[in-house]
N, C-alpha and C positions, 0 to 999 in steps of 0.2 A: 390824584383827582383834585380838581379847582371848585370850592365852593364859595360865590359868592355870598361876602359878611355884610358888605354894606357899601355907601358910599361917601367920597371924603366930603364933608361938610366943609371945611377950614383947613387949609396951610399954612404955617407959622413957619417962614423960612429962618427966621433968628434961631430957632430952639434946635433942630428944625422936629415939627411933631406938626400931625393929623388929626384931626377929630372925625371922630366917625359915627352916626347911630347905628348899633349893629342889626342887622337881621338873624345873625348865630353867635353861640355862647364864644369867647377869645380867651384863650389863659396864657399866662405866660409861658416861651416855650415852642410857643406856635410859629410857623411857620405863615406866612404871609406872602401876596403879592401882589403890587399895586399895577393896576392898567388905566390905558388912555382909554377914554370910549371906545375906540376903530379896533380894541383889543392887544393894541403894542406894549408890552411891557417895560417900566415906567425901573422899578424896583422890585427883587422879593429879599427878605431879612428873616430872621428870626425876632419873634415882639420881645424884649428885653426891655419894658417900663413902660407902664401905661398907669394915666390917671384917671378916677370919675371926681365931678366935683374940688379939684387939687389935690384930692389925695392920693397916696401909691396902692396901685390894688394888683393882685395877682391874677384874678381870672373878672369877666366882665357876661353879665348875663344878654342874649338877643332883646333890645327894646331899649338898651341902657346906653346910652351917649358917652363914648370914652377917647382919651386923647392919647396918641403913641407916640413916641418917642420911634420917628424914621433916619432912615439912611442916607435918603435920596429926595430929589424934589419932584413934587406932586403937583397934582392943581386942582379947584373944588371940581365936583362932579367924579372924579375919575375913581374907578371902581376899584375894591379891597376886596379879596381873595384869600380864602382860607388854604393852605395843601393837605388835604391830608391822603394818606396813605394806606 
C-alpha cells in the first residue's frame, strides 16, 4: 500500500536529493516512491540519507522539511510515497 508523505519542494540534480515537507513520520529504511502528478512513476528506492537543517538524521517527524539523498530525477511538485506493507 502507497501512502502519500508529501510533495517534492526542490530538486537538486548535482547531489542529486529532494526536499520534501512531509505529511508522515520517514525513517531510514523506508521504502519510497516518487510520482509524476498524472500518477507515472518517476522512481522508488530505499531512503538511505536524509538531512533536516544539514544535518544526518535517521528518522524525520510529519510537519518537518527534510532533504533525500535520490536515485532518479524528479521535478518540484511531483508527489513522495511511502510503501508500506
Amino acid at each position: 500500500m502507497e501512502v502519500l508523505i508529501g510533495k517534492v519542494k526542490n530538486f537538486y540534480g548535482h547531489i542529486p536529493s529532494i526536499v520534501v515537507e512531509l505529511e508522515e513520520d520517514l525513517k531510514i529504511g523506508d521504502r519510497i516512491v516518487v510520482r509524476k502528478k498524472n500518477g507515472e512513476e518517476r522512481f522508488s528506492q530505499i531512503v538511505e540519507s536524509m538531512e533536516v537543517e544539514r544535518k544526518k538524521v535517521g528518522s524525520v517527524k510529519a510537519g518537518q522539511e527534510v532533504a533525500i539523498l535520490v536515485v532518479g530525477k524528479t521535478k518540484k511538485g511531483d508527489l513522495v510515497y511511502k510503501i508500506e506493507e
